[in-house]
N, C-alpha and C positions, 0 to 999 in steps of 0.2 A: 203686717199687722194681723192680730189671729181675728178670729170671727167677731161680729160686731164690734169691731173698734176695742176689744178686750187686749189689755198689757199683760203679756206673761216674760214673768221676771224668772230669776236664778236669785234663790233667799240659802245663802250658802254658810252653814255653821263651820266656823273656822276649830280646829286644833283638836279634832279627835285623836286620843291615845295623850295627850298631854297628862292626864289623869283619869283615876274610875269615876270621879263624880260627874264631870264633864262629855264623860262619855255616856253615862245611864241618860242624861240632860238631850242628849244629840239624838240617842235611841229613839226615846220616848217622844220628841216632836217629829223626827220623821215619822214614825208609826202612825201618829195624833195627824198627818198632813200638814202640819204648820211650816217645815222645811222641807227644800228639797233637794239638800245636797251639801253633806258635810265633806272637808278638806283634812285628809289621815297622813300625822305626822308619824313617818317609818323610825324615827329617831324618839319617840316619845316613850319613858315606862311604859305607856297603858297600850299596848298595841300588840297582844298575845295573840295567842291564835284565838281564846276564847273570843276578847275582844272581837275581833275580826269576823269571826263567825257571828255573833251579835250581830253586830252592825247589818252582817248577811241578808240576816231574818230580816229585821226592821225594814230595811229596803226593801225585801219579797212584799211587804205588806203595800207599798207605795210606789206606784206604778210608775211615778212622776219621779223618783228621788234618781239623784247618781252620787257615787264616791270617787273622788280626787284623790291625787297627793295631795298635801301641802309641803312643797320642797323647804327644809329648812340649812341655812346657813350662818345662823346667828347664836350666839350664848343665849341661856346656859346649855344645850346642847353638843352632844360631840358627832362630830362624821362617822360612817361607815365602813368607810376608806381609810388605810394602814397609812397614807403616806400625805392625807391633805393637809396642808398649812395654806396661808400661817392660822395657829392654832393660841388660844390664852389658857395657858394650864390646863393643855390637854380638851377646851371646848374648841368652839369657832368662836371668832372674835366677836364682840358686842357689837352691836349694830351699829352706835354710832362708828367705829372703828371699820365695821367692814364698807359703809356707806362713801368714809374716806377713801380708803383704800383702794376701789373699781373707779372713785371720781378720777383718781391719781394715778390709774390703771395701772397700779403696785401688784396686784393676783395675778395669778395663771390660769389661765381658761380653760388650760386642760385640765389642770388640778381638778376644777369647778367642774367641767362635764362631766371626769372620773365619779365623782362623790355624787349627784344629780343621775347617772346612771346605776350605781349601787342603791339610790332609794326609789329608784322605781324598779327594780329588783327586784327588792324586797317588798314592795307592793303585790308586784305579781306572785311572787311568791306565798305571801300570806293570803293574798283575794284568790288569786286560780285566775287570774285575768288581767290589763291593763286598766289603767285609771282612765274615765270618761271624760275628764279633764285633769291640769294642775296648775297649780300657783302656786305661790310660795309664800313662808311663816315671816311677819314684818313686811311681806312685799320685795323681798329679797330679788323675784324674775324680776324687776325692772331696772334693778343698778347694770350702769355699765359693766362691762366684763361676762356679769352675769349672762345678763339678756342672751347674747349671740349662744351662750355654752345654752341655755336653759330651754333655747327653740330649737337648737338644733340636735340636742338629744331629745326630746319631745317627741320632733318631727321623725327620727331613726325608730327611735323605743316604743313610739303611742301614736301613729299616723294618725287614727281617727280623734284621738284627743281633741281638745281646745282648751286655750290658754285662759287666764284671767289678766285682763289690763283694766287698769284705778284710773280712768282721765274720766271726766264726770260731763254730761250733756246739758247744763245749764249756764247761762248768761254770765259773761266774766265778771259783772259787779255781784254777784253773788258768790263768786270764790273768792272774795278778796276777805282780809278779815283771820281766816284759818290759817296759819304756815305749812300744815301738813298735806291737805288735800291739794293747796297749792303745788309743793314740791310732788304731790303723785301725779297732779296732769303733766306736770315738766316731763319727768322719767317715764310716762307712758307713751308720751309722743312718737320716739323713737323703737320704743317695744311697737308700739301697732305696725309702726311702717314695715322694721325689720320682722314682722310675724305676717304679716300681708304680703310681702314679697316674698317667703317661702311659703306662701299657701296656707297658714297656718291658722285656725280658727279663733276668733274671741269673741267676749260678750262684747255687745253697741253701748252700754253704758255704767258706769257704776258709783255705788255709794255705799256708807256705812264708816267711814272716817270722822271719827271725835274724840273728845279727849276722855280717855276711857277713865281714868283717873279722879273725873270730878261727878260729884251725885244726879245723874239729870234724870229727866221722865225721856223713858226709852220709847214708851209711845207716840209721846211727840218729837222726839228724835226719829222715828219711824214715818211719821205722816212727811217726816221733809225728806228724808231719805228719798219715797215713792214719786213724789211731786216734782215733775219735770223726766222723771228717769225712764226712756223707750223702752219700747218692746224689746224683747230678748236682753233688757239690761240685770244687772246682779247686785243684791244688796248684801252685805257680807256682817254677818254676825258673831256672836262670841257666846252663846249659854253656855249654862251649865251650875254646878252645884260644887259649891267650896270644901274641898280636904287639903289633909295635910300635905300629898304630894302636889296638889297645884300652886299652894301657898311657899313650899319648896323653891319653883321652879317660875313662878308669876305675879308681879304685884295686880294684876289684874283679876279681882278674886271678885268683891262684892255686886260691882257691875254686870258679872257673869250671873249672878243669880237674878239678879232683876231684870235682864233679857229676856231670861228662862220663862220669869211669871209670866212677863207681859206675854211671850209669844205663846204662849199655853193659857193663856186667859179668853175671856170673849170679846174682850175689846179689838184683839187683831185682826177675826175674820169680818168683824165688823166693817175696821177701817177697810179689810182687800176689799168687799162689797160695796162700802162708796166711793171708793177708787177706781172698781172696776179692774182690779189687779187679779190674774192666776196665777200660783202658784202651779207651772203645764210647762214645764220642762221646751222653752225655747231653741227656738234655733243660735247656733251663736253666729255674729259676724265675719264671712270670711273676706270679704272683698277689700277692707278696711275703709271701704268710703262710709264714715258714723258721722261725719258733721265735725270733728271735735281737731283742735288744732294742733299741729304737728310740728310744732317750735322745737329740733331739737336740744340735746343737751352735752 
């Protein structure tokens, strides 16, 4: 625990390069300190060099922030990789599809390292450097299959990296209720174990799972997110500002914008202040002893 009992979290804006509005969205709160640590999909339009070099700056200004991958394997996006399948009209298969598919250990691992190597390639290629962390678009590092391809090039490609894993550090009658976060502690049970026995670093806790699709108050989406969630845990975000290429590529458009405000408003540094929450670039967990149960799947 850092100085006087203070929680310092990882506040991680997911899907940079997905589009330009999303990404001026991501700039602009790291800059502003609000976040500290967007997740850069190497497979997204918006990830040019310009891009990149942006991003660069913004960071220079925040001493606290880092840049990830976010490894993607799901539609509408396509691989890197000449020869990965299986593929739906030339993307990766839709999620629900690829979620069966590792359940039914139908993929190839290697396929999956191959393409998972090619984008943090191209990470490095673009940054001049590895990614401080990764995880994946949908949560992709924790399906079966994936997982073992996803740590073990991680651990080859990005030694000092750390992973993100979704199992959440609150009371099981509080997880009941949601399908989704429910199914993320399942799938991350076996990610921690298998990422703690190769040494492999994560955050102690996480949140930021709802149902993106319906209208809520992001702030108070926000206060329960922090409530309960340890130190060095990660709250995972989506801003950003609605264009045509994200509308393209996402029905996740209008909730993006209302992330945006709230976290760029004054109501948020308000809440970290009576929370007692820093946005100070935590330690992540490597030992995998977090409390959190390891049923697995």
């Amino acid at each position: 625990m850092s100085e006087a009992g203070q929680r310092r979290i990882w506040l991680v804006a997911d899907d940079y390069g997905i589009s330009p509005g999303v990404n001026r969205a991501i700039r602009d709160l790291i800059g502003r300190g609000r976040i500290n640590a967007t997740s850069v999909m190497m497979v997204g339009p918006a990830i040019g060099r310009d891009d990149a070099a942006e991003l660069l700056n913004a960071v220079a200004a925040n001493p606290h922030a880092a840049i990830g991958l976010h490894a993607t394997l799901t539609a509408p996006f396509a691989p890197l990789t000449m020869h990965y399948h299986p593929l739906h009209g030339g993307q990766f298969l839709p999620l629900g599809r690829k979620l069966r598919g590792t359940l039914l250990r139908r993929h190839d691992r290697q396929v999956i390292a191959t393409e998972l190597h090619a984008q943090i390639e191209a990470f490095v290629e673009r940054f001049g450097r590895t990614p401080d962390y990764v995880d994946g678009h949908q949560h992709v590092q924790l399906f079966p299959q994936v997982r073992d391809a996803f740590i073990d090039t991680v651990k080859t490609l990005a030694p000092q990296a750390w992973v993100r894993q979704c199992g959440r550090s609150v009371p099981l009658a509080r997880r009941l209720g949601n399908p989704k976060p429910l199914l993320l502690d399942a799938l991350s049970a076996p990610f921690r174990s298998r990422a703690a026995r190769d040494g492999v670093a994560f955050n102690s806790g996480f949140a930021g799972a709802y149902d993106f699709l319906r209208e809520t108050d992001f702030g108070k989406l926000m206060d329960s997110f922090l409530d309960g969630l340890p130190d060095g845990g990660l709250v995972m975000c989506h801003p950003g500002e609605v264009d045509d290429t994200l509308i393209s590529l996402d029905p996740f458009t209008d909730q993006r914008e209302r992330e945006y405000a709230y976290l760029g408003s004054d109501r948020f540094p308000e809440l970290l202040a009576k929370l007692d929450v820093s946005l100070a670039a935590p330690p992540p967990q490597v030992s995998g002893q977090t409390g959190l149960s390891h049923t697995e799947i």
